[in-house]
C-alpha positions in Angstrom: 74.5 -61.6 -11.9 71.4 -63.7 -11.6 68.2 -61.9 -12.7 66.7 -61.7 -9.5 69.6 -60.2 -8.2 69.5 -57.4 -10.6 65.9 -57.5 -10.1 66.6 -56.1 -6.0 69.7 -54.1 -6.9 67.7 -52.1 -9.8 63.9 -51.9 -7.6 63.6 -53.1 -4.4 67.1 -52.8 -2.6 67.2 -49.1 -4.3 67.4 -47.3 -0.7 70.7 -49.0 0.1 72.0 -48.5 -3.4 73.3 -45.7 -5.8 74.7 -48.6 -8.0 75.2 -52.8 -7.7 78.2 -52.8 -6.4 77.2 -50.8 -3.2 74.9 -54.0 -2.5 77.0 -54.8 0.7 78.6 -51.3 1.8 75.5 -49.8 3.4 74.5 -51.2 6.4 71.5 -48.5 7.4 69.7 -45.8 5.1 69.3 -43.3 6.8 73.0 -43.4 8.1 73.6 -44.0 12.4 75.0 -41.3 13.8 78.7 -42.0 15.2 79.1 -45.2 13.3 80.6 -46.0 9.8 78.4 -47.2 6.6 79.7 -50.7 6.5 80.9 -53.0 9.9 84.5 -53.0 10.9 84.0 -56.7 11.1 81.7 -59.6 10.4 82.3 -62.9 12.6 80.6 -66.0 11.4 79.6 -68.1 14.5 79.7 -72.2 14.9 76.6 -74.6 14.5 76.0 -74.3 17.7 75.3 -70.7 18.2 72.5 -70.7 14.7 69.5 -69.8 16.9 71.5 -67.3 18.6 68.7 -65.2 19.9 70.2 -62.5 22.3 73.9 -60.6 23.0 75.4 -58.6 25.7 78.7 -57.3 26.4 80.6 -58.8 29.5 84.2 -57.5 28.8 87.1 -56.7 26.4 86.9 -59.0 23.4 84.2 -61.0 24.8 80.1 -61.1 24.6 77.5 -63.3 26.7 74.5 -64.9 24.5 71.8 -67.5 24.5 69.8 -68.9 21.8 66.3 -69.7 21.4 65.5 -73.5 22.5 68.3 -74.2 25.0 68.8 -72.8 29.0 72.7 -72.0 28.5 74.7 -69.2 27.9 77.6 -68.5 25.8 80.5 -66.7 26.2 81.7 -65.6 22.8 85.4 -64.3 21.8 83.7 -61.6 20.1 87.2 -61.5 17.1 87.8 -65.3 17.1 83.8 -66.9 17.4 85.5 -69.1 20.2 82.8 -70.0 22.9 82.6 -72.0 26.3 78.5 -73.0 27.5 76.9 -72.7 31.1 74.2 -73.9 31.2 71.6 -71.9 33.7 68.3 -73.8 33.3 65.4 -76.0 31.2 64.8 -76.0 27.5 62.7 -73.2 26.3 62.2 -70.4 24.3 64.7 -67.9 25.7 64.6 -64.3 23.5 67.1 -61.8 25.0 69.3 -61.3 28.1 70.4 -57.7 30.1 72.9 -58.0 32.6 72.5 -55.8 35.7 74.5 -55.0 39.2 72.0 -58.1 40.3 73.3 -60.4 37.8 71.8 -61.5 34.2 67.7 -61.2 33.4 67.0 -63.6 30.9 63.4 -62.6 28.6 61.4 -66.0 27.7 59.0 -65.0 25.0 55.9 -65.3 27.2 57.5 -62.1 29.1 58.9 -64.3 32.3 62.0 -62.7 33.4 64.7 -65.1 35.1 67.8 -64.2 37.3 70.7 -65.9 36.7 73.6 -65.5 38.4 76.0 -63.7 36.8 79.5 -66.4 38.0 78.3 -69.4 38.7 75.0 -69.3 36.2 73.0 -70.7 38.6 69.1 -69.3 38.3 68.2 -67.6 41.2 64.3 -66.9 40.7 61.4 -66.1 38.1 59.3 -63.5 37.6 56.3 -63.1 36.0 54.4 -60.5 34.3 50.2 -60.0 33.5 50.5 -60.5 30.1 47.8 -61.1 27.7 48.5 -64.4 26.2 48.7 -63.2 22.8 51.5 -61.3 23.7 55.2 -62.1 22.5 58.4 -60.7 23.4 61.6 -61.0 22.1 63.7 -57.4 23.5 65.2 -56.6 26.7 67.4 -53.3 28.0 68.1 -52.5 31.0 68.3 -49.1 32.2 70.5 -48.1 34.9 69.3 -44.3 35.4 66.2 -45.8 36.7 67.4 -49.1 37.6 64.8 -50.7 35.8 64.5 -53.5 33.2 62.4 -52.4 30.0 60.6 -55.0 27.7 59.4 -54.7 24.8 56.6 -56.8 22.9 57.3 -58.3 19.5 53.7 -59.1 18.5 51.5 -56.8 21.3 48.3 -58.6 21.7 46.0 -59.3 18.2 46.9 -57.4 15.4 47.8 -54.3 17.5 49.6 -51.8 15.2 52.0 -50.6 17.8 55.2 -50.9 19.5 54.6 -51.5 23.2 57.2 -51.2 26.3 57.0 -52.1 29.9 59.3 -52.3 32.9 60.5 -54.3 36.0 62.0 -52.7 38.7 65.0 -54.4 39.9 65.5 -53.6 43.1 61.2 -54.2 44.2 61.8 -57.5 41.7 57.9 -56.3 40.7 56.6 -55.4 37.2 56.0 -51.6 37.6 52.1 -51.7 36.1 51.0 -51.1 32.7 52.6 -50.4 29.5 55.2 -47.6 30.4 55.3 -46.2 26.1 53.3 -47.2 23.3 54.8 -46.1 19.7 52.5 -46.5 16.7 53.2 -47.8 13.6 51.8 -44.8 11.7 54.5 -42.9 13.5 57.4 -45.4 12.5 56.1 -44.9 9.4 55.7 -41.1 8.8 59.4 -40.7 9.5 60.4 -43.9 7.4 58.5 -42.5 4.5 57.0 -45.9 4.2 53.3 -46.5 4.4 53.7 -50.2 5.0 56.6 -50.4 7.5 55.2 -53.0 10.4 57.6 -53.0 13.4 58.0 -56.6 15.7 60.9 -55.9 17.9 63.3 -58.4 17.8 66.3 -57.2 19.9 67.2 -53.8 22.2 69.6 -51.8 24.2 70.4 -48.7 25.2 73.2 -46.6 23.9 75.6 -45.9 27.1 76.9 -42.3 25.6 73.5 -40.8 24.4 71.2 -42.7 26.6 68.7 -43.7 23.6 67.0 -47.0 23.2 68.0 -49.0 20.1 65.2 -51.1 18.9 65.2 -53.7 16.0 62.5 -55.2 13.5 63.4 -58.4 11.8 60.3 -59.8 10.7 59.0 -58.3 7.0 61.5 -54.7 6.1 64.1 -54.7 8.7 64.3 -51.7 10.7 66.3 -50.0 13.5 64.3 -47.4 15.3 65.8 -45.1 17.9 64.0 -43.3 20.9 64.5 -41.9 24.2 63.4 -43.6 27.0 60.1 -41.8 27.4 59.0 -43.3 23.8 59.8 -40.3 21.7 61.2 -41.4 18.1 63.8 -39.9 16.8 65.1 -42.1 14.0 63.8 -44.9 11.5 67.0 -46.7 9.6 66.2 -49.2 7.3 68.3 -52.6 7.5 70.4 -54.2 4.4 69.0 -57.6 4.4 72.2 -58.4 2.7 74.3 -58.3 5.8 71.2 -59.0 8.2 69.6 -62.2 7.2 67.9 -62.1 10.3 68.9 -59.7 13.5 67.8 -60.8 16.6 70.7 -59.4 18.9 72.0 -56.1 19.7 74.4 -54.7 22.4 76.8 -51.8 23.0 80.7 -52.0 25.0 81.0 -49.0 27.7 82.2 -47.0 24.5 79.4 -47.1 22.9 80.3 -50.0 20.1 77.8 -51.7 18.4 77.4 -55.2 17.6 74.3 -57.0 16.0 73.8 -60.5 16.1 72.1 -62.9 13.2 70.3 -66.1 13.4 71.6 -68.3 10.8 69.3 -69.3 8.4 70.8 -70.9 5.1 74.6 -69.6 6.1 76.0 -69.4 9.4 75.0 -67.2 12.7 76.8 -64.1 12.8 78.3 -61.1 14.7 78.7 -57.6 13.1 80.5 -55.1 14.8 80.6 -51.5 14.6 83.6 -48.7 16.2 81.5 -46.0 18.0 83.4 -43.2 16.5 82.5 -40.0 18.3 85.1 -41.3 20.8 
């Protein structure tokens, strides 16, 4: 083993380890609630799919994704990594995707929302938000008790230390006002017991059997945080960088299964899957 392996098994990986050789069996410290420690499956993704930057489910054994520079979606056989493209609209920088009863919302990362349709992929219209123009996003959900769309902000304005969501009401096709939550950082890191936990969403949905929002940090520690959809944390989990080089997609099946995407950086994209097992 290469020093600066040992270095990370013996110091700095120590909250996903009781030895070296559990390196790759724990996926999240603390432990998700429902799910195993390890994925039921990893599936490595073609060239083409390496920026993928957002997932959602669309039926048995297959997901719908887009990556971060091109207008197309993908439909991915979510066992074999096979994929067909249609393409929906121009080059840009495309973060996540929710799909709705008024077809797919696809977040750009200046927090313009576009309808796509969900058969033909044809975009339909765009909407845009009041944003302050340091603002970034990269996470969508969409939330059908209220029938809204909630965004959240990856970098929220200059050097604000908080995690920031707002909502678009599907049925008005309006941005509902303000920012509907705010959750600091000081709070993320009270119940991570880790004074320098910084939290950029990257990806989000909400769980279909509990109702929570699933939120995930790639940038710096990775981190899966877990509130309700008034803003009130319940969880921090830290992320094994070993099996999440860089998680930038998350959705759930009707059963409540997980899957996780990764950008690929020096390997390939990939898809980990995990059985919702309070079935």
């Amino acid at each position: 083993m290469k020093l600066s392996v040992l270095l990370m098994c013996c110091g700095l990986m120590m909250p996903f380890l009781s030895g070296c050789n559990r390196i790759q069996s724990l996926s999240f410290v603390p432990a998700l609630q429902g799910y195993a420690e390890s994925p039921a499956s990893t599936l490595l993704l073609k060239k083409q799919l390496r920026e993928i930057s957002g997932i959602i489910y669309t039926g048995p054994d297959e997901l719908a994704g887009i990556n971060d520079e091109d207008g197309t979606l993908f439909y991915i056989n979510s066992k074999t990594g096979t994929f067909r493209e249609r393409p929906f609209g121009k080059k840009g920088d495309y973060e996540d995707l929710a799909i709705t009863p008024y077809g797919y919302f696809i977040l750009k990362s200046n927090g313009h929302l576009y309808q796509v349709d969900s058969l033909t992929g044809t975009e339909k219209a765009v909407y845009k938000g009041t944003f302050s123009k340091n603002t970034e996003f990269e996470s969508l959900a969409y939330d059908h008790s209220s029938d809204q769309l909630i965004l959240i902000c990856k970098i929220c304005d200059t050097d604000e230390p908080f995690m920031t969501a707002w909502r678009f009401d599907c049925k008005s096709l309006q941005f509902t006002g303000g920012p509907t939550f705010t959750i600091p950082w000081m709070a993320i890191r009270k119940m991570g017991k880790d004074d320098s936990l910084e939290f950029h969403a990257s990806a989000a949905a909400i769980h279909p059997i509990t109702g929570d929002l699933y939120v995930i940090s790639t940038l710096g520690k990775k981190l899966l945080l877990i509130c309700n959809l008034k803003g009130e944390l319940k969880s921090v989990h830290k992320i094994n960088p070993y099996q999440f080089q860089q998680p930038e997609g998350l959705c759930f099946s009707p059963s409540g299964d997980l899957y996780i995407s990764n950008e690929g950086r020096q390997s390939k994209a990939s898809i980990l899957y995990f059985p919702y097992q309070n079935k």
